[in-house]
C-alpha positions as CSV (number, residue, x, y, z in Angstrom):
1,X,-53.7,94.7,-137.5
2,X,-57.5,95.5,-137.1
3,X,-57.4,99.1,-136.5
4,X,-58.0,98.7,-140.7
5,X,-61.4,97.6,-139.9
6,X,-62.4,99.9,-137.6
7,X,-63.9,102.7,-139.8
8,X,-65.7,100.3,-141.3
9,X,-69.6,100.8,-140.5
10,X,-70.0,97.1,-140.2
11,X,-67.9,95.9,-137.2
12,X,-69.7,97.0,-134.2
13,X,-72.4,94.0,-134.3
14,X,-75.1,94.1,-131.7
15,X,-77.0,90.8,-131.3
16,X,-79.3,90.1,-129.3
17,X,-77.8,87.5,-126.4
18,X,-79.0,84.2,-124.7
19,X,-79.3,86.8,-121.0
20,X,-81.3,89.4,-123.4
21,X,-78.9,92.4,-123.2
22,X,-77.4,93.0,-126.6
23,X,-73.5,91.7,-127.1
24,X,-71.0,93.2,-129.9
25,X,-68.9,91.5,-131.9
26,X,-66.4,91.7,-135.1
27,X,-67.7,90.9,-138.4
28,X,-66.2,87.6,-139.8
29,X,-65.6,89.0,-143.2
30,X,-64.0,91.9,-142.2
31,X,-61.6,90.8,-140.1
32,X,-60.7,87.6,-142.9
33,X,-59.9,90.5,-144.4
34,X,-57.1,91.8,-142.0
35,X,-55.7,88.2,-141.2
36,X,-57.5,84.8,-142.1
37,X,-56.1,83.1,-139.0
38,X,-58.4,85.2,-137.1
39,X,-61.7,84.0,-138.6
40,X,-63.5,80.5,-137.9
41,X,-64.8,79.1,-140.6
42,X,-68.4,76.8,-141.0
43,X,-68.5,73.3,-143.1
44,X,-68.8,75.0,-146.2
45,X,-65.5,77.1,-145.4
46,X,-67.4,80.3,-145.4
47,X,-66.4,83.3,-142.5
48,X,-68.3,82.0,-139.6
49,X,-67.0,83.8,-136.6
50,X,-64.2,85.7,-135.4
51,X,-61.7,83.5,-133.0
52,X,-61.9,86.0,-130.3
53,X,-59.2,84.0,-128.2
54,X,-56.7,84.6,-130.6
55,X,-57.9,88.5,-131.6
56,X,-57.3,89.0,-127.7
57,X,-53.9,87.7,-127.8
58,X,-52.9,89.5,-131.1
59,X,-54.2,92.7,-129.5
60,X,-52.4,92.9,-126.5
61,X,-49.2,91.6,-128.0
62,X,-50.1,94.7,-130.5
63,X,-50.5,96.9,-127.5
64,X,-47.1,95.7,-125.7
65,X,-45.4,96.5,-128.8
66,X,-46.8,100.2,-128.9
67,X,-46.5,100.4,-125.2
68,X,-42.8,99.7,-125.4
69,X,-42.7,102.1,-128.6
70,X,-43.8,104.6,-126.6
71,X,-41.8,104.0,-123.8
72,X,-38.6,104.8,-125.9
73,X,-39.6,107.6,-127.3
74,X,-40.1,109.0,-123.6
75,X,-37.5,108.1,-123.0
76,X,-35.6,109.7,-125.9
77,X,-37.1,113.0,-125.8
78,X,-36.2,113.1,-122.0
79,X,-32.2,112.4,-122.9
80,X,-32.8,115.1,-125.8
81,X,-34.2,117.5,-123.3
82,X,-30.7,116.8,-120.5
83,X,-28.6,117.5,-123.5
């Protein structure tokens, strides 16, 4: 998951954009670290970006999971409360 990366100081990458306004982005080195699948890579095989098509996808079938998590436990504590 990538919520490793997130206290590292590193992953919120402004750069400056083709419109001028600065855009963020994930470090390709840090998330390699999380999951290799995630990171596009240049001719030399180095980290070259993140593969933010498939980061969106694993994210929200994260969140879905967490969602339905939490859904349960609702749930749960609401049968635990009738009883």
């Amino acid at each position: 998951m990538l919520c490793s990366i997130g206290d590292s100081p590193g992953v919120g990458v402004a750069r400056p954009s083709v419109n001028r306004r600065n855009s963020h982005g994930l470090v390709a080195e840090e998330v390699q670290t999380v999951n290799p699948d995630l990171v596009a890579r240049d001719r030399d095989g180095k980290p070259f970006t993140a593969r933010y098509d498939a980061v969106n996808a694993m994210l929200l079938n994260e969140f879905l999971k967490e969602h339905c998590k939490a859904e349960q436990l609702t749930k749960d504590f609401e049968s635990q409360l009738v009883e």
